[in-house]
N, C-alpha and C positions, 0 to 999 in steps of 0.2 A: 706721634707728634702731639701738642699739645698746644693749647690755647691762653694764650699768655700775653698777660695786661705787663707795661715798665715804665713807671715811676721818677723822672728824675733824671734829665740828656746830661749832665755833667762829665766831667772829662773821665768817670771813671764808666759809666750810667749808658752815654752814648754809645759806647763799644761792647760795652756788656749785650743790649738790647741787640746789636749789630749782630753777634756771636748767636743768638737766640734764633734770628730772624736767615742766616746762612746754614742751622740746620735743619732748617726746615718749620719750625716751629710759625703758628700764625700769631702774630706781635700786633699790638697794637699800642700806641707809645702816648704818655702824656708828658708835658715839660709847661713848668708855668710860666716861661716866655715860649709863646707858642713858634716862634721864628726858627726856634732851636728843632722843635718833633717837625715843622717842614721840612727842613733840612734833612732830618734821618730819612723821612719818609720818601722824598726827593731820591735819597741814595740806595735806599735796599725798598721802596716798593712795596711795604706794607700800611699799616693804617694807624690814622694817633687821633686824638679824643679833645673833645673840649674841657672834659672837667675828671678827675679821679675815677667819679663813680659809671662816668660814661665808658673809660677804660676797663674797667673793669668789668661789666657786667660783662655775663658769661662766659668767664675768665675761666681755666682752670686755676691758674697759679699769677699771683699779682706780684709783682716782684717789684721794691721803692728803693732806690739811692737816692738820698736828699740830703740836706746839708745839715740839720741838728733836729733837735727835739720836737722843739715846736712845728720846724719844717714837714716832720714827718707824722706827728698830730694832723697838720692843716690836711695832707694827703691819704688821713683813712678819716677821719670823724666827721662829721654834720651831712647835714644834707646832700652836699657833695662830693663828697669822701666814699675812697674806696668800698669801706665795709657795706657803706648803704648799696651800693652796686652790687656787690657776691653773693653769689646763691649757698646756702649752706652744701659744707662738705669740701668747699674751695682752701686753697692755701696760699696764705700771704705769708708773702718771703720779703725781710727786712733787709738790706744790704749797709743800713747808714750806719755808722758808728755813733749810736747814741748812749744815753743812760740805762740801768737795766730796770731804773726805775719807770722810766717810761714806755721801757718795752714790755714790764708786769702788767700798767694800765692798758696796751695797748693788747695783749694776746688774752688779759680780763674779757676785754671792750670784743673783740671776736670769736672768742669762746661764747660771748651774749648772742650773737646774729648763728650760731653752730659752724663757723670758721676756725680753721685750724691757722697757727701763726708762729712762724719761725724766725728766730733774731739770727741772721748770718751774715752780721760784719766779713768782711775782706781785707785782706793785706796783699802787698805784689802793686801797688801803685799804679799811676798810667799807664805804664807797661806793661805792667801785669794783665790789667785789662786790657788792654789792644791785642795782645799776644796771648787770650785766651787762657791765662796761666796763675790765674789767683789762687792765693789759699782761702779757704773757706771757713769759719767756723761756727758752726750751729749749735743752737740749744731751741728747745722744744721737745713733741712728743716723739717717738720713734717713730709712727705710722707716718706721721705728715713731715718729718725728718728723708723718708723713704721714701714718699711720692714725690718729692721734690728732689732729691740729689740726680737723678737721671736728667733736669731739666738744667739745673745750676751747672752740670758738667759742661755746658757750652761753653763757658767761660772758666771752668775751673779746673785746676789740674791738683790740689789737696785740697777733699771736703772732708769734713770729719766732724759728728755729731760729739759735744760736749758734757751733755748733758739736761735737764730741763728748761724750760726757760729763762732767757737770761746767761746764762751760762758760755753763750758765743760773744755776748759783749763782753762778759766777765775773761776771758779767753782772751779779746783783741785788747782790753786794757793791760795786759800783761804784754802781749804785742808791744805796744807803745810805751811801756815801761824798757822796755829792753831797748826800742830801736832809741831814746833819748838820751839814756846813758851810752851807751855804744855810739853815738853822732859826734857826743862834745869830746869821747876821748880820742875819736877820730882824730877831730877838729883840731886837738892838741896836738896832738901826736906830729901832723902834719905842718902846723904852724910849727912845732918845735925843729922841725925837719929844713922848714926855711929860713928860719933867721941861725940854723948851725951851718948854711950852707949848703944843704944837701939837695939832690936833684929827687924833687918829691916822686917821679914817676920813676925813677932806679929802685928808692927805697921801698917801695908799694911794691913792684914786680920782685921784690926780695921778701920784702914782712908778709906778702899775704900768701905765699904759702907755705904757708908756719900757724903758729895758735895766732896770732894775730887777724888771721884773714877772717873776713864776709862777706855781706853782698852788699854790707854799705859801702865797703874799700874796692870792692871790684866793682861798683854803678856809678859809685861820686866820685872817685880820686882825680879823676881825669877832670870834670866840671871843676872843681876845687881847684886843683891847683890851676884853673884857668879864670879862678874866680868869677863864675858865670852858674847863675843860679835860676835861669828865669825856664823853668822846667820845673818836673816832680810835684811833689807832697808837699802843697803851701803851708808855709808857717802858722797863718793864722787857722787852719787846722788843725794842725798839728796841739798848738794851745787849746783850742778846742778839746780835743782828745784828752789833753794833760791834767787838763780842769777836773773831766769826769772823772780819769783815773785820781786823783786828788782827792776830791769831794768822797769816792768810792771807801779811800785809804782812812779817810775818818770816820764815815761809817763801822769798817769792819776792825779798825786797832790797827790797820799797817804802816810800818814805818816806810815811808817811801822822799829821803832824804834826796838823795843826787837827783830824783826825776823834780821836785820841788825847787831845788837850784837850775836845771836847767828848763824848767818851765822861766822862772824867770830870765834864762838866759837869751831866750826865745823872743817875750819882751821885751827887752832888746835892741833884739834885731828887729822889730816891728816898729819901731824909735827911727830903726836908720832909714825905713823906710820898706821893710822886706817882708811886709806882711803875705806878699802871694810869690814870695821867693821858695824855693826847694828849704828843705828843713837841712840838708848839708849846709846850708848859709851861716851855719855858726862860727864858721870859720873866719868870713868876714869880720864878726864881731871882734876876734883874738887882734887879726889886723887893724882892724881901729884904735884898739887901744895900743897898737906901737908893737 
């Protein structure tokens, strides 16, 4: 068992750390409202921190889900930031989905103090994390890839190193490339299924299993056709993600057409008012317009 700082009670965050702390592991939680690491600590009995760096000191492994860039800057740099807390040799495990360019400055910036630093965005959503069951994907060194996947398996049921750093965001950008195209032709598909009349949960329990099926048609069909969105992977996330994947695509020469339209389609739905609505919410949109 191991000694382990977390970063960040969010809906994905707080049950990650829960998973940590029911195998036995010694958890110590930060959350910058602190109301939230009461609450964990309240429920599993371990210990939370006033500041990054108090979390972390003599951590083995610091593990951060936080909401962007900056977010996860404020929680390893300065004076109260993780890194200044870790003893060399320790390993910080990334969970946010951010840029890979901030995770280059950031596994730089602890490579300086002799910390090893792992990007391992996550897919498998609330659920995924309540139920223990995310995919993982890491980029970093092999060594610090390996002392840490024994610890991540709390929560994850596929880890798989990518390749160097960086390379697990480059990895869940394709993630989110896929789950945005694959939403809106849901989205369609199903809209087109109502206004021809058809009884959306018939036609689902017949198209998904077939080439048509995944796990957006067997997790949302049901919400969807009930037009009720206030669960899952909020939108204004999601945009988040679409942005970097974007920004990424101009970087390297990729053409990334359909995710550029339904990024704005996404936009949106942020208009109608469904910024922390499930990203199946596109479907709304088709409704709006008739």
């Amino acid at each position: 068992m191991a000694k382990v700082a977390f970063l960040g009670l969010g809906v994905m965050g707080y049950p990650m750390a829960g998973h940590l702390a029911a195998k036995g592991h010694e958890v110590t939680v930060y959350n910058r409202t602190a109301a939230k690491a009461e609450a964990w600590v309240a429920e599993h009995g371990q210990a939370m921190a006033a500041t990054p760096r108090e979390a972390a000191a003599g951590a083995d492994f610091v593990m951060s889900c936080v909401g962007n860039d900056d977010d996860l800057r404020a929680v390893c740099l300065g004076p109260d930031g993780a890194f200044a807390g870790m003893a060399a040799g320790a390993v910080f495990v990334d969970h946010t989905t951010v840029s890979s360019k901030v995770t280059g400055e950031l596994a730089e910036a602890a490579a300086g103090r002799g910390v090893a630093f792992v990007d391992a965005p996550v897919s498998g959503g609330q659920a995924g994390a309540e139920n223990g069951v995310l995919s993982i994907m890491c980029g970093g060194a092999q060594a610090a890839y390996d002392a840490a996947e024994p610890v991540m398996a709390a929560y994850g049921k596929t880890i798989r190193r990518m390749g160097e750093s960086g390379a697990g965001q480059l990895t869940k950008m394709v993630n989110q490339i896929c789950i945005a195209g694959l939403v809106q032709g849901l989205s369609e598909g199903l809209h087109f299924a109502e206004k021809a009349g058809l009884d959306i949960r018939e036609v689902v329990q017949v198209i998904s299993q077939g080439a048509a099926g995944s796990w957006q048609m067997s997790n949302r069909y049901e919400t969807m056709a009930d037009d009720f969105f206030e669960h899952g992977f909020a939108v204004d996330w999601m945009r988040k993600d679409l942005g970097i994947c974007l920004a990424t695509a101009n970087e390297t020469g990729a053409s990334l057409p359909v995710t550029a339209l339904v990024d704005q389609f996404y936009k949106d739905v942020q208009k109608l008012g469904g910024g922390r609505w499930d990203t199946s919410s596109l479907i709304r949109r088709l409704r709006a317009l008739g």
